[in-house]
N, CA and C of each residue as an Amber inpcrd file, in Angstrom:
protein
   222
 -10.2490000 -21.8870000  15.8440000  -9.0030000 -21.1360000  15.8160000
  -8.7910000 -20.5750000  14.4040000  -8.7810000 -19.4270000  13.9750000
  -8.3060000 -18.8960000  12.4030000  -6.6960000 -19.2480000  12.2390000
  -6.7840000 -18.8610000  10.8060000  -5.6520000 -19.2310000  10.1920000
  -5.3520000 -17.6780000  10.0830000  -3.4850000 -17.8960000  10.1010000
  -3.2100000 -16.6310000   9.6800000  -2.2560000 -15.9220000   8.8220000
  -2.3670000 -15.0280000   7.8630000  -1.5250000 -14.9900000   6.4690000
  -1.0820000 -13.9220000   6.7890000   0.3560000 -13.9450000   6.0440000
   1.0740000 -12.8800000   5.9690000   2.2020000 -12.6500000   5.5120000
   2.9800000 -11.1260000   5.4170000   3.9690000 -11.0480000   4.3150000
   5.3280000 -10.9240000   5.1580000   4.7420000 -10.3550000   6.2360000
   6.0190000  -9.8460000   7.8130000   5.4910000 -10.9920000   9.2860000
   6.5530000 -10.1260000   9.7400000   5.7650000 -11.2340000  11.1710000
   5.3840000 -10.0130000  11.6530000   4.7420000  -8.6220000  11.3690000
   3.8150000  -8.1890000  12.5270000   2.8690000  -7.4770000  11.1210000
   2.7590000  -8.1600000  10.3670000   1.7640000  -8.0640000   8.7740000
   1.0240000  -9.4410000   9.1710000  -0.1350000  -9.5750000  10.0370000
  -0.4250000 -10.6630000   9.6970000  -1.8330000 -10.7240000   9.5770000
  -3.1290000 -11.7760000   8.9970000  -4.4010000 -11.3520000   8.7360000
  -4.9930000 -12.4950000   9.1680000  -6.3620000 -12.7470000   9.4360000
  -7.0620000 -13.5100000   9.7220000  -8.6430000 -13.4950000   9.4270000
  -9.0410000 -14.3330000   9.3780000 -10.5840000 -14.5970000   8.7660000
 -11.3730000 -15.0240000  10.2140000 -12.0370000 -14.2420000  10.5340000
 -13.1030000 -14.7580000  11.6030000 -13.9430000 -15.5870000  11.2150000
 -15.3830000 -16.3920000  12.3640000 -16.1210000 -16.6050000  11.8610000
 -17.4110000 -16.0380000  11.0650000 -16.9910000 -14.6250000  11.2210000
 -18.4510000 -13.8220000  10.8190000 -17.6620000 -14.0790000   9.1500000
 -16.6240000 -14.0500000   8.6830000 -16.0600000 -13.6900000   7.0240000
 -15.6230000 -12.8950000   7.1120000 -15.2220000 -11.2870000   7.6260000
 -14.3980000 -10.7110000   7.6450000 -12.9100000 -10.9570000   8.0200000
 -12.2270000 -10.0930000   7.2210000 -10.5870000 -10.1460000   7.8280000
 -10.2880000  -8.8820000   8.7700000  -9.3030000  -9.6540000   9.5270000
  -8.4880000  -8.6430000  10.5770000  -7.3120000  -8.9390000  10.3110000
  -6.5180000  -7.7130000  11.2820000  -5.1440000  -7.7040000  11.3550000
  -4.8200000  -7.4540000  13.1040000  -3.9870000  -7.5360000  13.0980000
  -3.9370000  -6.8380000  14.6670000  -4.1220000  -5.4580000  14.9230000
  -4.7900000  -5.3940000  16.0370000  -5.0290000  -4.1270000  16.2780000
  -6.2050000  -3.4730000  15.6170000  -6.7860000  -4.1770000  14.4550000
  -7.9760000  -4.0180000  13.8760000  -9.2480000  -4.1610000  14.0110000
  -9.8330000  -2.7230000  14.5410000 -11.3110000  -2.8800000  15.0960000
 -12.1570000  -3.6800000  14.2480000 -12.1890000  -2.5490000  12.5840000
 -13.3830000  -2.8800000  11.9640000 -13.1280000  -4.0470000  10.7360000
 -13.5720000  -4.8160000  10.4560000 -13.3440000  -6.4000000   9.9890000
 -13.4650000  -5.7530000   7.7990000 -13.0400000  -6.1170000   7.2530000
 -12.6850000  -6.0580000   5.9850000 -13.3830000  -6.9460000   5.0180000
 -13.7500000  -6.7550000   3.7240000 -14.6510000  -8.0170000   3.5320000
 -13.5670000  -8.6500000   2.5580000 -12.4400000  -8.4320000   2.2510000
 -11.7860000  -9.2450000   1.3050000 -10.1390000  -8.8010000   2.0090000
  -9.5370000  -9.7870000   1.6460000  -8.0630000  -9.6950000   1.7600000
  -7.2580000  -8.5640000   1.7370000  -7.7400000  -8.2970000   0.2390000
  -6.8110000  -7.0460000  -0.3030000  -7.1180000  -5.7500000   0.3210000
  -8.3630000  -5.7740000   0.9000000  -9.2610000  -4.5690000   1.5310000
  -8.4890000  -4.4420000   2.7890000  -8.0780000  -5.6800000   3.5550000
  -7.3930000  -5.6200000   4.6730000  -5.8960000  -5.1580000   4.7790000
  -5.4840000  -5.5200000   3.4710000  -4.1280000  -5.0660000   3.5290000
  -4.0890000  -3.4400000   2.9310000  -4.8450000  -2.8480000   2.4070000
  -4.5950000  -1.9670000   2.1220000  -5.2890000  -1.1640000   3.3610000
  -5.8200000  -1.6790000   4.1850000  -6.1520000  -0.8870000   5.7570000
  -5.0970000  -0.7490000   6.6390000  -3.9480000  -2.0150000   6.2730000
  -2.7120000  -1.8930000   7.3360000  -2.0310000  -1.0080000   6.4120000
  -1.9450000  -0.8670000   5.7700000  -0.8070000   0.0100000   4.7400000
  -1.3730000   1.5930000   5.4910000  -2.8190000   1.8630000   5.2620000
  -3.0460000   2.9500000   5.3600000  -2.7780000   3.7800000   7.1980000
  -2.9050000   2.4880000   7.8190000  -2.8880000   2.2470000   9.5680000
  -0.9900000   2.8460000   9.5670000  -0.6570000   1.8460000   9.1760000
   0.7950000   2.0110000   9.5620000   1.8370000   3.1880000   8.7450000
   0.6730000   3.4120000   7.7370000   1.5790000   4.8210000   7.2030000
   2.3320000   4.6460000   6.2030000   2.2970000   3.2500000   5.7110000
   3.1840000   3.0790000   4.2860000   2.0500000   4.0050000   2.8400000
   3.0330000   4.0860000   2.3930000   2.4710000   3.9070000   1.1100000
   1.6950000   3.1840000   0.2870000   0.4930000   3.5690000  -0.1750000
  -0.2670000   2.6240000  -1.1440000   0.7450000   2.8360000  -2.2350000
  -0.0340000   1.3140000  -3.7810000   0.4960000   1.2030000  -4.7350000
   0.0790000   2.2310000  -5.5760000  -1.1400000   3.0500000  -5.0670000
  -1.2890000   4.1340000  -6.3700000  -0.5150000   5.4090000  -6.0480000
   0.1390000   5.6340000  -4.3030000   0.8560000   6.3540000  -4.3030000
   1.6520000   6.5900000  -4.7430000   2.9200000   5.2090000  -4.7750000
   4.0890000   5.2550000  -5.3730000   4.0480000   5.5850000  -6.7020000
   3.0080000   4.5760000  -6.9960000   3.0720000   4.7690000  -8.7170000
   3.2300000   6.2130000  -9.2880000   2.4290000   7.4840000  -8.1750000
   2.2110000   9.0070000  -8.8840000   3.3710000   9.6960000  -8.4810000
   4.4340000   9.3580000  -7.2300000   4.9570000   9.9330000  -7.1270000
   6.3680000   9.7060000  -7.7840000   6.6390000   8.5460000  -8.5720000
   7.0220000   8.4040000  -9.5880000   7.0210000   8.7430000 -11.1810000
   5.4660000   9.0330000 -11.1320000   5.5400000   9.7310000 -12.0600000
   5.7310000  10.9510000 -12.5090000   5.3380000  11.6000000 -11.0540000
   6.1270000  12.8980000 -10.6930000   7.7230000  12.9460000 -10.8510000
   8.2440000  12.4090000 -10.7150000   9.6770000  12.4780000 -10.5130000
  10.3610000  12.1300000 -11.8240000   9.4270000  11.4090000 -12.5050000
  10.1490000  11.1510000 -13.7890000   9.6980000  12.1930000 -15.0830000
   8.4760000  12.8660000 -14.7790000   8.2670000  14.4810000 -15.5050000
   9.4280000  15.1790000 -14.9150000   9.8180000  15.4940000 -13.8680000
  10.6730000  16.8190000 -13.2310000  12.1050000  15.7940000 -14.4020000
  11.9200000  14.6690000 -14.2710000  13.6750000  14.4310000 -14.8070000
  13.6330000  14.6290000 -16.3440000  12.6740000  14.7510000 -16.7700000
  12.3640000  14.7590000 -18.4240000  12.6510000  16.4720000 -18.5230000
  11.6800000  17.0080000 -17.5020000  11.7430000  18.4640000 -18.0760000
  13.4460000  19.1760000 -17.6580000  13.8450000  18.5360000 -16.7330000
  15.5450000  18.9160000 -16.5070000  15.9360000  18.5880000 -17.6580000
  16.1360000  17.4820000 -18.4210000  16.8010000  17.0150000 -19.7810000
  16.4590000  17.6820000 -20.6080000  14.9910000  18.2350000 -20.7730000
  14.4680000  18.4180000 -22.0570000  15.4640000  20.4610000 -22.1730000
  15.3260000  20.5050000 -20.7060000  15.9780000  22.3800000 -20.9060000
  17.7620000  22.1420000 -21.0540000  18.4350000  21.3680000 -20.4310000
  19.7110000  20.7320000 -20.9980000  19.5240000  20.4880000 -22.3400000
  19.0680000  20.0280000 -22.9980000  19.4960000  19.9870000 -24.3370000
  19.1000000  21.2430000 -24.9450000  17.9090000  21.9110000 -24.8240000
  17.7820000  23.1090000 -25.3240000  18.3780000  23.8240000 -25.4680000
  19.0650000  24.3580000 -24.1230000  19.8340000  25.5450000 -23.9320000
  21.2450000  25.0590000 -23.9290000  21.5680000  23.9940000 -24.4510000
  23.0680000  23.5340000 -24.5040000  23.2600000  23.1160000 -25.8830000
């Protein structure tokens, strides 16, 4: 019987006997943890961490260059 980890109750992962991880609904088996979770992220449509990270950084250029023409022209 596998064990099974997780962050949600429908986030959850498991280790077969071959060594790969699954999730539900997951055909193809993952060779590490993090590999698996970033397959449900990509499955279910969230956001990865390098997404957020850019589109933050996007957002915090657009708020710099708003400030930077406010002070200019004021």
């Amino acid at each position: 019987m596998p064990r099974y980890w997780g962050e949600g109750p429908h986030e959850m992962y498991h280790r077969k006997e071959d060594g790969l991880w699954y999730f539900p609904g997951c055909v193809n088996g993952y060779k590490t943890l993090e590999e698996a979770k970033e397959g449900y992220r990509r499955r279910d449509g969230m956001p990865s961490s390098s997404d957020v990270d850019s589109c933050l950084a996007v957002i915090a250029m657009f708020v710099s260059l708003v400030l930077a023409y406010i002070i200019i022209v004021y």
